[in-house]
N, CA and C atoms as a LAMMPS dump frame, in Angstrom:
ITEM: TIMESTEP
0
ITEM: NUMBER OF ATOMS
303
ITEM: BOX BOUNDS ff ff ff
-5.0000000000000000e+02 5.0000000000000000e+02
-5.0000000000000000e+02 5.0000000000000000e+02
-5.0000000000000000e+02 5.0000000000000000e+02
ITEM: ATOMS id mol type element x y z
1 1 1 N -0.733 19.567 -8.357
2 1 2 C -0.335 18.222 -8.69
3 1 3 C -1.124 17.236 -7.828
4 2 1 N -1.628 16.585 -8.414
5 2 2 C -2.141 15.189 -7.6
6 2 3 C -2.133 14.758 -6.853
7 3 1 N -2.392 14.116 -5.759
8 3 2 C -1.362 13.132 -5.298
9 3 3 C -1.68 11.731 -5.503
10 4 1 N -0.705 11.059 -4.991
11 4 2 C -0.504 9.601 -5.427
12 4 3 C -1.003 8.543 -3.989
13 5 1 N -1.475 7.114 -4.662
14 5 2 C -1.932 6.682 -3.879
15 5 3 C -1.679 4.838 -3.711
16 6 1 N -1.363 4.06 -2.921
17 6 2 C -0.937 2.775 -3.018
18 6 3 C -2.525 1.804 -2.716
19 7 1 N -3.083 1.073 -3.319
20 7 2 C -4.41 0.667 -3.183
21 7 3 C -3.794 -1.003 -2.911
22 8 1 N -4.037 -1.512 -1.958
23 8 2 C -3.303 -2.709 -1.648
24 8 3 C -4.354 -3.463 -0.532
25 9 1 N -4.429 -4.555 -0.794
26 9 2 C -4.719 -6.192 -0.465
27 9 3 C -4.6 -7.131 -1.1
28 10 1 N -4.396 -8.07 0.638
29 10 2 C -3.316 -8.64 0.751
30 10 3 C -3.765 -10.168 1.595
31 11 1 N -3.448 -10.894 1.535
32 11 2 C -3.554 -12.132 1.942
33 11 3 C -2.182 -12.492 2.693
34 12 1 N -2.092 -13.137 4.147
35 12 2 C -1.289 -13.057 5.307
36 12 3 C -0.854 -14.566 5.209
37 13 1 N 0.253 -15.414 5.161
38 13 2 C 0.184 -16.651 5.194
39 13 3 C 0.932 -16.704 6.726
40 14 1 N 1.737 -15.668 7.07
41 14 2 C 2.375 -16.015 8.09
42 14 3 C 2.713 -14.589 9.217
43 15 1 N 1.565 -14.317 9.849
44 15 2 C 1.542 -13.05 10.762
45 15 3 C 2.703 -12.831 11.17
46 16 1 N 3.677 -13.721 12.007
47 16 2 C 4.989 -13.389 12.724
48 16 3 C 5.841 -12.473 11.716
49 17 1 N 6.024 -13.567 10.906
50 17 2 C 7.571 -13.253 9.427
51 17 3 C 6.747 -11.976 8.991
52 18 1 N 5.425 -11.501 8.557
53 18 2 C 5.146 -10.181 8.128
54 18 3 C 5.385 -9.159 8.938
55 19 1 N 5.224 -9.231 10.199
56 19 2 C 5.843 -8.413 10.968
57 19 3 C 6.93 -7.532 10.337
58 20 1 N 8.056 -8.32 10.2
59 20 2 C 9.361 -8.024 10.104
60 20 3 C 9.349 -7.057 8.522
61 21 1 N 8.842 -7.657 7.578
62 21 2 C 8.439 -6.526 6.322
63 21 3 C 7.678 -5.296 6.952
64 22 1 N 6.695 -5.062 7.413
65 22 2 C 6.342 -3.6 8.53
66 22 3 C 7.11 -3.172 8.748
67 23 1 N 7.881 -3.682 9.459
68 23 2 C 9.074 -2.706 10.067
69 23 3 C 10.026 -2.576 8.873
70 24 1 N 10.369 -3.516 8.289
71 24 2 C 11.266 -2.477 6.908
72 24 3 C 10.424 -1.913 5.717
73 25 1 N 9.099 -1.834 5.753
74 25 2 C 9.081 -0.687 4.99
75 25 3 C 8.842 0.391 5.361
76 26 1 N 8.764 0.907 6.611
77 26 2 C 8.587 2.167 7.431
78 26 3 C 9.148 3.137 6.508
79 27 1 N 10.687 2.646 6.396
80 27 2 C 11.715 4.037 6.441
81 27 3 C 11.134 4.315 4.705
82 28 1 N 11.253 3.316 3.569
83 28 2 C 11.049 3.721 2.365
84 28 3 C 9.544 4.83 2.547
85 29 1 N 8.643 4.092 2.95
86 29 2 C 7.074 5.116 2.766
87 29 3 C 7.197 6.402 4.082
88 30 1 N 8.204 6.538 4.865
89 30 2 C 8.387 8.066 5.086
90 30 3 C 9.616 8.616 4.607
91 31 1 N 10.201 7.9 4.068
92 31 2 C 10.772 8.607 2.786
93 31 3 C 10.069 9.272 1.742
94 32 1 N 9.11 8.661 1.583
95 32 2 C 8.588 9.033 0.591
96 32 3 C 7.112 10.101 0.413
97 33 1 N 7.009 10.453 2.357
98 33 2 C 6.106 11.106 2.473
99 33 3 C 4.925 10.437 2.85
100 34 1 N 4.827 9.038 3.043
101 34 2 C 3.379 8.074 2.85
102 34 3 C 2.557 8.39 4.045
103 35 1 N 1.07 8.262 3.957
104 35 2 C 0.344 8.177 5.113
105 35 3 C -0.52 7.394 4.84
106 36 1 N -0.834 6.341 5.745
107 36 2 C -1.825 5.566 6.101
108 36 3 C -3.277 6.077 5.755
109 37 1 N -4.179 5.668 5.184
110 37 2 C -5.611 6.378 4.887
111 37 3 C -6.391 4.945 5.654
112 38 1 N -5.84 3.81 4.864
113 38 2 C -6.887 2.835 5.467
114 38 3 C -5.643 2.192 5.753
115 39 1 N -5.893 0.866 6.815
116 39 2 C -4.987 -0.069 6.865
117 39 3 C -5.841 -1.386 8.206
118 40 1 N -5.647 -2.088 7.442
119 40 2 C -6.488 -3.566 7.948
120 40 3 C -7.795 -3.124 8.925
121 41 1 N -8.861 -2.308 8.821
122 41 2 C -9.85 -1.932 9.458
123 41 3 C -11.008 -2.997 8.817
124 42 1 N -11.995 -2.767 9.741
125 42 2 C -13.719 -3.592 9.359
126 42 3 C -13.665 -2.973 7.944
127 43 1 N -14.387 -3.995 7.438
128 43 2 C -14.671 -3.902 5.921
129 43 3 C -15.618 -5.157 5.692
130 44 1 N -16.666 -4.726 4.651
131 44 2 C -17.489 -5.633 3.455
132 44 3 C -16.929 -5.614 2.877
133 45 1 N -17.519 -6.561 2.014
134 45 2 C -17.101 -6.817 0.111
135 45 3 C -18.229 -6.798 -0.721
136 46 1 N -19.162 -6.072 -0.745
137 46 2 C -20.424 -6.372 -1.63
138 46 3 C -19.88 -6.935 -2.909
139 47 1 N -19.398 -6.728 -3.515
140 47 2 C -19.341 -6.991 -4.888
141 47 3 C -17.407 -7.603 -5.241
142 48 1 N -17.226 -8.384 -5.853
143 48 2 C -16.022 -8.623 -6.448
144 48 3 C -15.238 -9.446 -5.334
145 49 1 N -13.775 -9.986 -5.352
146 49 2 C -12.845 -10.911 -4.467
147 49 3 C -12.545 -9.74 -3.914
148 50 1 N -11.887 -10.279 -2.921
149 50 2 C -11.323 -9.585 -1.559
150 50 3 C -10.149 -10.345 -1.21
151 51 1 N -9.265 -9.966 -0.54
152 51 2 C -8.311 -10.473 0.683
153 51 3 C -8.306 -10.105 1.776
154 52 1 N -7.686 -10.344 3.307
155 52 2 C -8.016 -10.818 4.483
156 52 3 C -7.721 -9.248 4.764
157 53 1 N -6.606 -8.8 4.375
158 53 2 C -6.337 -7.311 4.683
159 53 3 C -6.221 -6.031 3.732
160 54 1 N -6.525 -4.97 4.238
161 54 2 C -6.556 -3.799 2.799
162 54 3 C -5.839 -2.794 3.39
163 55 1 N -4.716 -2.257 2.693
164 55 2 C -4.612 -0.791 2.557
165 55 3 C -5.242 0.267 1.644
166 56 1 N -5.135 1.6 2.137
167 56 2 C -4.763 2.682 0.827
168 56 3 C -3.965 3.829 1.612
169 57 1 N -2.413 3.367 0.789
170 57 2 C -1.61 5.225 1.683
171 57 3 C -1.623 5.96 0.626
172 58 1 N -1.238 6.999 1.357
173 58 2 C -1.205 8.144 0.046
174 58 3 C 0.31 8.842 0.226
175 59 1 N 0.524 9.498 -0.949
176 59 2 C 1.787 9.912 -1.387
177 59 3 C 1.266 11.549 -1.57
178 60 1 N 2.328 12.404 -1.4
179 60 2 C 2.339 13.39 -2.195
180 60 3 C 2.117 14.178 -3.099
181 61 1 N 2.556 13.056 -4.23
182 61 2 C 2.408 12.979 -5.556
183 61 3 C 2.405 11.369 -5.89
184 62 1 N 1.475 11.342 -7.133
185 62 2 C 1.877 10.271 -8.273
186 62 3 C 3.559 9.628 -8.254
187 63 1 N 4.115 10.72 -8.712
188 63 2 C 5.361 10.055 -8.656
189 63 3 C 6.294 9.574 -7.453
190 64 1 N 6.089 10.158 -6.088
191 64 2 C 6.329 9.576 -5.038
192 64 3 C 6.056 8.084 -5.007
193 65 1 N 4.998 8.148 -4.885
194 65 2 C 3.712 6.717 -4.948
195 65 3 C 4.868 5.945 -6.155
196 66 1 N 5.041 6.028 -7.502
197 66 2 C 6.352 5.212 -8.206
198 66 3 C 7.298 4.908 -7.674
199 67 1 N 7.638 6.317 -7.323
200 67 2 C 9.206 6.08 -7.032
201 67 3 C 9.633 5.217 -5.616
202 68 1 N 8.527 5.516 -4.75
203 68 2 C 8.66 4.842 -3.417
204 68 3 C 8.581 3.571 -3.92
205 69 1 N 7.551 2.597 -4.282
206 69 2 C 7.552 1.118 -4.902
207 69 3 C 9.016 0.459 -5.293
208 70 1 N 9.543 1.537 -6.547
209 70 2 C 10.555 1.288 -6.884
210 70 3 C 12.053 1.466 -6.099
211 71 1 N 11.742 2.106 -5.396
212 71 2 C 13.298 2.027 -4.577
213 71 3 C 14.202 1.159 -4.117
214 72 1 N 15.302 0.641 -3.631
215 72 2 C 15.651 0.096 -3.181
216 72 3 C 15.59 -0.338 -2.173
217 73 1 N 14.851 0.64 -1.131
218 73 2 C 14.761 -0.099 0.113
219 73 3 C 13.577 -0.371 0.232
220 74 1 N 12.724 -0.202 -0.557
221 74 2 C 11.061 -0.914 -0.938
222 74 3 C 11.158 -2.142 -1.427
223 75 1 N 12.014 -2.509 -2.353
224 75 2 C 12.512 -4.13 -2.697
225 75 3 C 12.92 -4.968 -1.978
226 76 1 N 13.579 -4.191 -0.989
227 76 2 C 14.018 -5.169 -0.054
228 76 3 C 13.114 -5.497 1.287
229 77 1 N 12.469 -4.387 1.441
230 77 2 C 11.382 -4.638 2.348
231 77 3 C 10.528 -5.594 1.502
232 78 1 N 9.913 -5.334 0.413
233 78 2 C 9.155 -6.555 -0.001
234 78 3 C 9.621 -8.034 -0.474
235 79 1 N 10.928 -8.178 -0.455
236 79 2 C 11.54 -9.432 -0.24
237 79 3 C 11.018 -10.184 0.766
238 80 1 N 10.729 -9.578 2.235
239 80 2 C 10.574 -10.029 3.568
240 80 3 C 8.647 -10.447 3.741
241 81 1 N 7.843 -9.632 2.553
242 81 2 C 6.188 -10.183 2.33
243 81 3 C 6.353 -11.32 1.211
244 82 1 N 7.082 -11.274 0.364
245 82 2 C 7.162 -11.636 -0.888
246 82 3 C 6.292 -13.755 -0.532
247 83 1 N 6.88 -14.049 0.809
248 83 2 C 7.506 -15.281 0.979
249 83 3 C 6.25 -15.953 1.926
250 84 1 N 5.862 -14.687 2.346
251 84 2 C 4.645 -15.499 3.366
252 84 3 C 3.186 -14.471 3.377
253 85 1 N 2.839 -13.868 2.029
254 85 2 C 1.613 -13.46 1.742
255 85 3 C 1.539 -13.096 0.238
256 86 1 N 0.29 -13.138 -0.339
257 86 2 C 0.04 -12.575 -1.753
258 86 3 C -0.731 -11.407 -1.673
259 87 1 N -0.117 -10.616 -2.261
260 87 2 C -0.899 -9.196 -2.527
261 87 3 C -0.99 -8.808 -3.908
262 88 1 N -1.866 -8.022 -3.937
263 88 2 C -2.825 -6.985 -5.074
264 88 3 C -2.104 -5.347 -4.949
265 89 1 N -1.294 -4.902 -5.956
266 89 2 C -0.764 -3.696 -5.292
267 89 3 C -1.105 -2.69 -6.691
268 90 1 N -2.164 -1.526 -6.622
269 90 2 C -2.109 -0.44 -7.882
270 90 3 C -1.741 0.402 -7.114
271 91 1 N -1.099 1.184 -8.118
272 91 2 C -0.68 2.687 -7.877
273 91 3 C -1.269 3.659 -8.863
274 92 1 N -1.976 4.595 -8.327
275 92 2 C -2.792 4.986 -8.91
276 92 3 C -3.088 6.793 -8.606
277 93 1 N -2.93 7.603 -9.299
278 93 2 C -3.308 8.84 -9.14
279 93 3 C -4.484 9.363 -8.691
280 94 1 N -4.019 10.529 -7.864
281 94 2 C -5.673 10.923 -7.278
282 94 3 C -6.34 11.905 -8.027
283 95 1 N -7.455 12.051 -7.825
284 95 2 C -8.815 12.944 -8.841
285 95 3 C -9.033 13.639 -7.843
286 96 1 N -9.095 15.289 -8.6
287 96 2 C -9.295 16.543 -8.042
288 96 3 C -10.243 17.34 -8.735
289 97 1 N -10.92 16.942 -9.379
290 97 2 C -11.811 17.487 -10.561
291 97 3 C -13.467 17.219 -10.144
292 98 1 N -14.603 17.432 -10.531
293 98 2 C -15.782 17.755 -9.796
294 98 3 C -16.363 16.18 -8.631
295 99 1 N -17.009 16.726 -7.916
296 99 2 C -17.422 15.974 -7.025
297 99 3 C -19.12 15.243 -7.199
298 100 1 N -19.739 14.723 -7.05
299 100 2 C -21.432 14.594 -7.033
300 100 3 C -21.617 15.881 -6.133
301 101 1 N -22.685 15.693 -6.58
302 101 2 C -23.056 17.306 -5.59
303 101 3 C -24.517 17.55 -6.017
């Protein structure tokens, strides 16, 4: 099975108050198994818009990666970004099938 993956940036209007969403979404994304792959590191943009910060965690599975978004205590953690940043959020399955080579 796959796994699943959260592809996210994000634009910060208010560093302090985001804080406080971090800390409540901890418990939903290790609930749900999540790990950090990228999270606000150096980055270009050759090509296309950008925002100030980027994730990508990964899930388990695909459906983790859903079901975590959707939870209840993921709603409520994103109540607490909702108010002082705009984000870009896909969820998106991972590819296990041939590589360049």
């Amino acid at each position: 099975m796959p796994k699943g993956y959260w592809i996210v940036r994000v634009d910060i209007a208010d560093a302090e108050k985001y804080k406080a969403y971090i800390a409540a979404n901890a418990k939903p994304l290790a609930q749900y198994g999540a790990r950090f792959l990228v999270r606000a590191g150096k980055f270009e943009n050759p090509e296309g818009g950008s925002r100030t910060r980027n994730a990508v965690i990964e899930f388990p599975s695909y459906q983790a990666a859903v079901d975590c978004w959707h939870s209840e205590t993921y709603q409520e953690a994103m109540k607490l970004r909702l108010p002082v940043s705009t984000a870009d959020l896909v969820i998106i399955e991972g590819y296990d099938g041939p590589q360049p080579g």
